[in-house]
VOKETI-386704 format. One record per residue: residue number from 1; residue in one letter; y, x, z of N, C-alpha, C in turn. Coordinates in steps of 0.1 Angstrom, whole numbers. Each point is the difference from the previous one (the first is absolute). Example, Ala and Ser with C-alpha at 12.3 -4.5 7.8 and 13.67 -1.06 7.14 Angstrom:
<pts>
+-----+-----+-------+-------+-------+-------+-------+-------+-------+-------+-------+
!   n ! res !   n.Y !   n.X !   n.Z !  ca.Y !  ca.X !  ca.Z !   c.Y !   c.X !   c.Z !
+-----+-----+-------+-------+-------+-------+-------+-------+-------+-------+-------+
!   1 !   A !   -57 !   132 !    78 !    12 !    -9 !     0 !    12 !     9 !     0 !
!   2 !   S !    11 !    -4 !    -7 !    11 !     9 !     0 !    11 !    -8 !     8 !
+-----+-----+-------+-------+-------+-------+-------+-------+-------+-------+-------+
</pts>
This chain:
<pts>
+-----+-----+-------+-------+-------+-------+-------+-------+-------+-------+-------+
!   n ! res !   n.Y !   n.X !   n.Z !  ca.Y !  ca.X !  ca.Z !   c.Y !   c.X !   c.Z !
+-----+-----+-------+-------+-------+-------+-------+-------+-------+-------+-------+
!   1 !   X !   -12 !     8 !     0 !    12 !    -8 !     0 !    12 !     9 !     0 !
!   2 !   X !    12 !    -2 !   -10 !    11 !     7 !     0 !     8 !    -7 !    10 !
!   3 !   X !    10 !    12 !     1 !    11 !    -7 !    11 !    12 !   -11 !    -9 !
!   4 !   X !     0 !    -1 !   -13 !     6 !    -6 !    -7 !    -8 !   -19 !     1 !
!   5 !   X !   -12 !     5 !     1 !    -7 !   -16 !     5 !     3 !    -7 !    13 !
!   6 !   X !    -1 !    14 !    13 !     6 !    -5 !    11 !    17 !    -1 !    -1 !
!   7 !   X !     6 !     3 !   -10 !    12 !    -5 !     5 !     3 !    -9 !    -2 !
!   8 !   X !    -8 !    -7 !   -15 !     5 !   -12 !    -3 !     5 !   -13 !     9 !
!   9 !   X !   -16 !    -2 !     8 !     0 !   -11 !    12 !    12 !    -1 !     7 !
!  10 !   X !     3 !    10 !     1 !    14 !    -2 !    11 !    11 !    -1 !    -4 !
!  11 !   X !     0 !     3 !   -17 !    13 !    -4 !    -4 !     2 !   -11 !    -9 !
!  12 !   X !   -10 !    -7 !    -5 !    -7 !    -9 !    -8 !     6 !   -13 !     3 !
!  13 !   X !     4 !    -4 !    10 !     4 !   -10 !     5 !    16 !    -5 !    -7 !
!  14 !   X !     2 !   -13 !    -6 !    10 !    -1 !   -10 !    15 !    -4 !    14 !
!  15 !   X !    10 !     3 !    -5 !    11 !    -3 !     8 !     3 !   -15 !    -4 !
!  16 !   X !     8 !    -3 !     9 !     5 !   -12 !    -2 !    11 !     2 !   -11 !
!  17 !   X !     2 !   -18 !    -8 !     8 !     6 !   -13 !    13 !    10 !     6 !
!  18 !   X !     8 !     0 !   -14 !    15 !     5 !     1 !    -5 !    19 !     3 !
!  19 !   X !   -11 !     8 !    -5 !     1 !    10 !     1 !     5 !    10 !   -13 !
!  20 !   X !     4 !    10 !     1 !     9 !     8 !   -10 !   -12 !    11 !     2 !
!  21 !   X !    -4 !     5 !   -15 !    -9 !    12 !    -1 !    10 !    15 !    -2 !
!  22 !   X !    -3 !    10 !     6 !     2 !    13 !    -2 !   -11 !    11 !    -6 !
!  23 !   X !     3 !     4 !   -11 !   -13 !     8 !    -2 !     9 !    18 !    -3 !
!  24 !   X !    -6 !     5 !     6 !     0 !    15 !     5 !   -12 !    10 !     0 !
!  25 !   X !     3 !    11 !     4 !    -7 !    11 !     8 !     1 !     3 !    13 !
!  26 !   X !   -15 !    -1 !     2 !     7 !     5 !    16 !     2 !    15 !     3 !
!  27 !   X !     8 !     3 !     7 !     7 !    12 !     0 !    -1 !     5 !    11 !
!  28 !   X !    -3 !    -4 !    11 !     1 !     1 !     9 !   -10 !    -9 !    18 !
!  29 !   X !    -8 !     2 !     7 !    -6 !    -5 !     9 !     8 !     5 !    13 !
!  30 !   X !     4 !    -9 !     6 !     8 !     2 !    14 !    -8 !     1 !    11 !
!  31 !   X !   -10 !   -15 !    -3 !    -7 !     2 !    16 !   -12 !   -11 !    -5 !
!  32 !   X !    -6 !    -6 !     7 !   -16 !   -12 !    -8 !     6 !    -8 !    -4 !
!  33 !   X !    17 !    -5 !     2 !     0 !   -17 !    -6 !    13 !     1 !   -10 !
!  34 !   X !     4 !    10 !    -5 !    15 !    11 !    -2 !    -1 !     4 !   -15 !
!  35 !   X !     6 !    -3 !    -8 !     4 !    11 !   -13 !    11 !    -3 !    -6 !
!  36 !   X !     1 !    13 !   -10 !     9 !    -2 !    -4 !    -2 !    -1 !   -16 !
!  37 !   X !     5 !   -10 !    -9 !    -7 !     2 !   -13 !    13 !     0 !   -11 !
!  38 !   X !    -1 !    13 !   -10 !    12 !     2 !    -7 !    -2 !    -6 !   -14 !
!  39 !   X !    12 !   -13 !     0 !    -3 !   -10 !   -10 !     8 !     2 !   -13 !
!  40 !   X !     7 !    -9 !    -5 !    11 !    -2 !   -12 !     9 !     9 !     5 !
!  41 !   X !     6 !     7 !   -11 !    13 !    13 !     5 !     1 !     6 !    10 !
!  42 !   X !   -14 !     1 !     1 !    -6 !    12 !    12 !     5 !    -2 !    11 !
!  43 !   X !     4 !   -11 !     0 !     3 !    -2 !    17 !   -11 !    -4 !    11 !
!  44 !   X !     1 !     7 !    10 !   -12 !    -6 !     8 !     2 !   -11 !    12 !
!  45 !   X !   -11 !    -8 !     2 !    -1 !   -10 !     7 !    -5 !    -1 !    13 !
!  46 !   X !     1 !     1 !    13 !    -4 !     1 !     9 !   -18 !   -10 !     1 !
!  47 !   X !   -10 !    -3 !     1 !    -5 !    -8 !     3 !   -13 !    -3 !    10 !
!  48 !   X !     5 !   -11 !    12 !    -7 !    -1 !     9 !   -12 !   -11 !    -7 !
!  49 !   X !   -17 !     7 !     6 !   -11 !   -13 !    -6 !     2 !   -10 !    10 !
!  50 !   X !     1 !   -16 !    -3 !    -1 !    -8 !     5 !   -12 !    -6 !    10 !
!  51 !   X !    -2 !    -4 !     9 !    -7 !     0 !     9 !   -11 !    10 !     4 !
!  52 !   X !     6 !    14 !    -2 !    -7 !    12 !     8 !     8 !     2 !    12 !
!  53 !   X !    -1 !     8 !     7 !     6 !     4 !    13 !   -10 !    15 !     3 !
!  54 !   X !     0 !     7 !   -12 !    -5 !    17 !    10 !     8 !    12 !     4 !
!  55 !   X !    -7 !     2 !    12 !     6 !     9 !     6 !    16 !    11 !    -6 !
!  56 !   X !     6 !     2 !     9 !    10 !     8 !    -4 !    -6 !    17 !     1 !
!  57 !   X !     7 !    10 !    -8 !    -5 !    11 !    -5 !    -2 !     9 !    14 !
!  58 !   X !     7 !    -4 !     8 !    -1 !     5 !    12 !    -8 !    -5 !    10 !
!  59 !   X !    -7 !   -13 !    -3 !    -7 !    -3 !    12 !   -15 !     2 !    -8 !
!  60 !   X !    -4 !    -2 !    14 !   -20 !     1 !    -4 !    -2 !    -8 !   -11 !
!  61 !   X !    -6 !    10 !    -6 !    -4 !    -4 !   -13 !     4 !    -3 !   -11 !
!  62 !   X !    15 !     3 !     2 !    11 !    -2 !   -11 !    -2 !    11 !   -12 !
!  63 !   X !    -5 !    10 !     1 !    -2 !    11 !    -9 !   -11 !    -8 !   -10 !
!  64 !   X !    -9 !    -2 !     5 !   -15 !    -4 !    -4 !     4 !   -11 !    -8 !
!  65 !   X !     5 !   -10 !     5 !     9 !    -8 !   -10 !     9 !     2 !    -8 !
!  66 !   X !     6 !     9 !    -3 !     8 !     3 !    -9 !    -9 !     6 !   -12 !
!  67 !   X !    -8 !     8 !     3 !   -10 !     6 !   -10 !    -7 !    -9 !     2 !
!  68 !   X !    -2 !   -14 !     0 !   -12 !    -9 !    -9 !    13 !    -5 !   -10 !
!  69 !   X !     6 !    -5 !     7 !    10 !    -5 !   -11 !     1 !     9 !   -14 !
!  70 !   X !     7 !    12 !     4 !     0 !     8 !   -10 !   -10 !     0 !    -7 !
!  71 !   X !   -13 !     3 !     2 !   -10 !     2 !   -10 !    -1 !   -12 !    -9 !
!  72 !   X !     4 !   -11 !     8 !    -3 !   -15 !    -8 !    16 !     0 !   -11 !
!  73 !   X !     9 !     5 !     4 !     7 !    -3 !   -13 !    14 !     9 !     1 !
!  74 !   X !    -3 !    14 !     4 !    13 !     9 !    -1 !    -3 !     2 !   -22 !
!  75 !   X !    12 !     7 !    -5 !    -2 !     4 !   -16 !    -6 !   -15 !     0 !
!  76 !   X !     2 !   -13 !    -3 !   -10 !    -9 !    -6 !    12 !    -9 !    -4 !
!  77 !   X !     3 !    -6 !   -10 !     7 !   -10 !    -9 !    -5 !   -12 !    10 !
!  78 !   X !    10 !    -8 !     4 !    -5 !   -14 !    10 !    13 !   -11 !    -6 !
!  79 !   X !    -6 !   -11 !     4 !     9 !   -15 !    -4 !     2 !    -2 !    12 !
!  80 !   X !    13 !     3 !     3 !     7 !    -9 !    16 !     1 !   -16 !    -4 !
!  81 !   X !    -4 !    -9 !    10 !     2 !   -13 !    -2 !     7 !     0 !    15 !
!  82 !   X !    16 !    -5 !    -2 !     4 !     1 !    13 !     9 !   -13 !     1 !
!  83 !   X !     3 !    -7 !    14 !     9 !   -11 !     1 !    10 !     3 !    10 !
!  84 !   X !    -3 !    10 !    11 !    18 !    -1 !     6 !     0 !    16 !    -1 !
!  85 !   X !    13 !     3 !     4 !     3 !    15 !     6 !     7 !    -3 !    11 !
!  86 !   X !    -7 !     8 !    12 !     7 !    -2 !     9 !     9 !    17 !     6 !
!  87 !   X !    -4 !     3 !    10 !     7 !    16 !     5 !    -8 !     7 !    -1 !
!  88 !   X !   -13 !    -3 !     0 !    -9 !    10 !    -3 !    -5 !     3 !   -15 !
!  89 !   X !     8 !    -7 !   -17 !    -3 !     4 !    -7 !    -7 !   -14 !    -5 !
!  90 !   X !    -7 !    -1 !   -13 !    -7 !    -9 !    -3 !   -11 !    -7 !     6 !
!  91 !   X !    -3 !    -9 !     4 !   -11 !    -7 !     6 !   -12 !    -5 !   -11 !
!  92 !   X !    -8 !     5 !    -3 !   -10 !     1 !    -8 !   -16 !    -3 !    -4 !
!  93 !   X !    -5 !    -2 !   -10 !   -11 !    -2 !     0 !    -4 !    13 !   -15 !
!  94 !   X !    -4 !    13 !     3 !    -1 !     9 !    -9 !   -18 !    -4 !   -10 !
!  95 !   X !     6 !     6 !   -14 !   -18 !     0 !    -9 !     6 !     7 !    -6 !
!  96 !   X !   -14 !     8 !     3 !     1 !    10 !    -7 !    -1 !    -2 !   -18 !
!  97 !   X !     2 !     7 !    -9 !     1 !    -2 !   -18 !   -13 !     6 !    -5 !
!  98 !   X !    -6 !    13 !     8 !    -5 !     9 !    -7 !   -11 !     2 !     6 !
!  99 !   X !    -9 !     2 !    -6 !   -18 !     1 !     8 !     1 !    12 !     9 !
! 100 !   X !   -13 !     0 !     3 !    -2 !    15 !     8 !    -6 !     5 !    -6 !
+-----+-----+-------+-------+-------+-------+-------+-------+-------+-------+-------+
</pts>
């Protein structure tokens, strides 16, 4: 089983209408629920995954989660489907574009 199969389930889930797609690279992995992905006129976009909550890079186990994330979609082309921004950046449901 790829990690591209496990991600789907979790992100698979459709939003409620009124969502705006972003499609990028991700450029960047912050922490397990965190990226940053650099879209149209290379500007990059903050984006938090929607109903994750992992650890921050400094607490237990925050490392360990940042490198699953990463492996699942640092360098990877993704479709942001997103509905609000709040202060922490986009509120999101990420898929990935590109196989493993």
């Amino acid at each position: 089983m790829t990690y591209f199969s496990l991600l789907l389930p979790l992100f698979a889930v459709p939003l409620l209408g009124g969502a705006e797609t972003l499609s990028g690279k991700v450029v960047k992995v912050v922490d397990g629920d965190t990226v940053y992905v650099l879209g149209a006129a290379e500007q990059q976009h903050k984006v938090r995954l929607a109903g994750i909550d992992a650890p921050e890079r400094g607490q237990p186990f925050g490392m360990r989660s940042t490198d699953h994330l990463a492996r699942i979609v640092a360098g990877r082309m993704v479709a942001v489907d997103w509905r609000k921004r709040d202060r922490y950046g986009l509120s999101a449901r990420l898929f990935t574009t590109t196989p493993t």
